[in-house]
SELUM-741607 format. One line per 2 residues: number of its first residue (from 1); their letters; for each residue y, z, x of N, C-alpha, C. Coordinates in pm, 1 decimal. Layout:
<rs>
NUM	A	Y Z X Y Z X Y Z X  ...
</rs>
This chain:
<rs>
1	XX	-2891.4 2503.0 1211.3 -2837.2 2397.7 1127.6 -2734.0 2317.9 1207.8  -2740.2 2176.0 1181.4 -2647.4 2105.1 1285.4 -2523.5 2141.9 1237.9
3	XX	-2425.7 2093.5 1318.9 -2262.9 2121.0 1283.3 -2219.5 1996.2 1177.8  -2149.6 2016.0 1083.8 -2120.7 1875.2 962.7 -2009.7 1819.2 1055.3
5	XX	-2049.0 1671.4 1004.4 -1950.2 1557.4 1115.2 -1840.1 1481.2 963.6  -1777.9 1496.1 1043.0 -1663.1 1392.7 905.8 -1663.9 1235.9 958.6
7	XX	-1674.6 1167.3 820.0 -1675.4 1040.7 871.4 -1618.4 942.2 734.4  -1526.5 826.3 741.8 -1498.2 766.0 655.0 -1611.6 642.8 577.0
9	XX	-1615.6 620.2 478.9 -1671.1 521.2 431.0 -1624.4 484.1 308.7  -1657.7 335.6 246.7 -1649.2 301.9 148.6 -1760.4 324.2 25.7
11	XX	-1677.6 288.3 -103.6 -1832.0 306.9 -213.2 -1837.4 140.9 -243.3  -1936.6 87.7 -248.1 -1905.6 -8.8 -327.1 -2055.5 -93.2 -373.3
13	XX	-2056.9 -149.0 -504.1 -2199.9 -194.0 -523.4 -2302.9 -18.8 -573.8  -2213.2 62.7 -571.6 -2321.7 199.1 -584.5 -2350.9 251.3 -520.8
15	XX	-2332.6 211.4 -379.6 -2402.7 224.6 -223.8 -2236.2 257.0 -159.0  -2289.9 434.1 -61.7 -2169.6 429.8 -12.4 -2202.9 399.7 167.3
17	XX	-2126.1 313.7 186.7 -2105.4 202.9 301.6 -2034.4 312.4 444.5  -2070.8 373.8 527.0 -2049.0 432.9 638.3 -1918.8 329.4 725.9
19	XX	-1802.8 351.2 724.0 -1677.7 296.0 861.5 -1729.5 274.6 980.9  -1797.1 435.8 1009.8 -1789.8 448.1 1122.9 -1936.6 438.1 1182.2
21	XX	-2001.2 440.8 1292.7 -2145.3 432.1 1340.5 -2183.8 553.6 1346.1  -2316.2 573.3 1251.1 -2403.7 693.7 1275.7 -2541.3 659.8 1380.8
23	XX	-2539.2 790.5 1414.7 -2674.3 792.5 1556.1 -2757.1 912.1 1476.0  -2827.2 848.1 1353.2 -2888.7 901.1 1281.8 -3048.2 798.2 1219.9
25	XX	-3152.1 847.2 1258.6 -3274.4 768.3 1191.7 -3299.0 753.6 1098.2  -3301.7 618.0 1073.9 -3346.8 581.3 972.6 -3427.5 609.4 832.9
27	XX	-3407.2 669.2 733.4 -3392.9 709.0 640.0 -3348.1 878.5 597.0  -3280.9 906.1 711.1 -3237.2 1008.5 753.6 -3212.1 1106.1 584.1
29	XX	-3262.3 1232.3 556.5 -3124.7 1307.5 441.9 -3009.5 1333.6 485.1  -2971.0 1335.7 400.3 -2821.3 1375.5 387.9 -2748.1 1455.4 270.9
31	XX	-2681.9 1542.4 357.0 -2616.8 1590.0 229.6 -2469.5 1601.0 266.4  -2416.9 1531.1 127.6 -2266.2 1483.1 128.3 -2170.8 1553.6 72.6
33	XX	-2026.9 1601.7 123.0 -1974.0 1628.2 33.6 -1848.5 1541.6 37.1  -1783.4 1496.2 -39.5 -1682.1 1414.2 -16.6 -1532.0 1398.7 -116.4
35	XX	-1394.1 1332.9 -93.6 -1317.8 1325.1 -115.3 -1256.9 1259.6 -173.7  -1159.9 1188.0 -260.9 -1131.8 1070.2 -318.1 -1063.9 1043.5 -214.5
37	XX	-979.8 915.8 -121.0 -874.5 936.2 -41.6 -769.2 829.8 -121.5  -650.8 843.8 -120.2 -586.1 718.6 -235.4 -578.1 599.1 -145.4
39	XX	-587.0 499.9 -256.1 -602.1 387.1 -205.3 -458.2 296.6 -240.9  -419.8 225.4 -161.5 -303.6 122.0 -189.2 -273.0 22.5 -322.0
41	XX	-397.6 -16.6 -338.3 -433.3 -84.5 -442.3 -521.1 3.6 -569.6  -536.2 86.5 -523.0 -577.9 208.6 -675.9 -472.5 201.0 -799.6
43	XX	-503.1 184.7 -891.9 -440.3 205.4 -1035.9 -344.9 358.9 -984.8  -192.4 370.2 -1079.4 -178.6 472.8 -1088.3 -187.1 536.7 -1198.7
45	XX	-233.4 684.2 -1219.7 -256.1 745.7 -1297.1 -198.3 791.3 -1401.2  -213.9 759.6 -1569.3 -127.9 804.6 -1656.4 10.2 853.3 -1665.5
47	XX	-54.9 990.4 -1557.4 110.9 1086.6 -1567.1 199.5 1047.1 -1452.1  125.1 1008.9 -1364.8 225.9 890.9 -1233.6 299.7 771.0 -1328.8
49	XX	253.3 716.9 -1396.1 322.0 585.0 -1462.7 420.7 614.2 -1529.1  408.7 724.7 -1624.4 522.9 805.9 -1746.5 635.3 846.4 -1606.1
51	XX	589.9 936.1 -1491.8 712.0 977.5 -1440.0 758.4 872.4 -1367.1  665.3 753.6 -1319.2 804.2 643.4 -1270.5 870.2 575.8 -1366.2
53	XX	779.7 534.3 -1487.2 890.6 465.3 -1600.9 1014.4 575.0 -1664.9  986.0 709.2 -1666.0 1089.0 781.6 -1644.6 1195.6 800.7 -1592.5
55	XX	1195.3 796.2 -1423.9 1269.7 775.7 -1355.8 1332.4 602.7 -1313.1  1316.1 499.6 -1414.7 1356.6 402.0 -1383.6 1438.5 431.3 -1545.2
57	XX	1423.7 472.2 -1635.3 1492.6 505.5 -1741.2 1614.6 592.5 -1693.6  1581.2 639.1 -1640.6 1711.4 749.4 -1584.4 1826.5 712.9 -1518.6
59	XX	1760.6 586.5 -1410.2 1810.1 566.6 -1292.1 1898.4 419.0 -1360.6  1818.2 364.1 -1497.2 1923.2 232.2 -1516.9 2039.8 302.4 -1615.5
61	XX	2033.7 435.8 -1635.8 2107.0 524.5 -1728.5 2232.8 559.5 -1629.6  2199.5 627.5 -1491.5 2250.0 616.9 -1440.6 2401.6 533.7 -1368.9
63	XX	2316.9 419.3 -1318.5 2383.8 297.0 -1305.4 2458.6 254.6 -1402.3  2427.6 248.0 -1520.7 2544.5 188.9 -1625.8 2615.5 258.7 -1678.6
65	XX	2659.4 419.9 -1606.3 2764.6 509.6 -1616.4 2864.3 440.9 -1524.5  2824.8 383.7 -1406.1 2916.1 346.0 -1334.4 2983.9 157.4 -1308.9
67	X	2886.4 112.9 -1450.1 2985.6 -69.5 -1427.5 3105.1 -51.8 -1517.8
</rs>
C-alpha cells in the first residue's frame, strides 16, 4: 500500500480543488480523509460570539470602574 501524502486544497462548487500538484493519473481513486482548517473569513461560531460579546461586556464594565 502506498504511503498517504498530505496535501492542502480547497472545496468549492462541490468539487474539492487540490493547492498543490499531484503526479497522479488521471481519474485516479482516492481515498480521503480530511480536516476543517479555520479560515480568516469563516463565520464565528455561536459559543465563540457569546464569549467575545461577553468579554466586551466585562471589559466596558471594567473600564467604567475606572472614569
Amino acid at each position: 500500500m502506498a504511503q498517504p501524502k498530505k496535501i492542502r486544497a480547497t472545496y468549492k462548487n462541490g468539487v474539492i480543488e487540490p493547492l498543490d500538484k499531484l503526479n497522479l493519473p488521471e481519474g485516479q481513486e482516492l481515498e480521503l480523509e480530511f480536516k476543517v482548517l479555520p479560515s480568516a473569513t469563516s463565520e464565528l461560531s455561536k459559543e465563540e460570539k457569546r464569549a467575545d460579546s461577553e468579554n466586551v461586556r466585562l471589559n466596558e464594565r471594567h473600564i467604567g470602574n475606572y472614569r
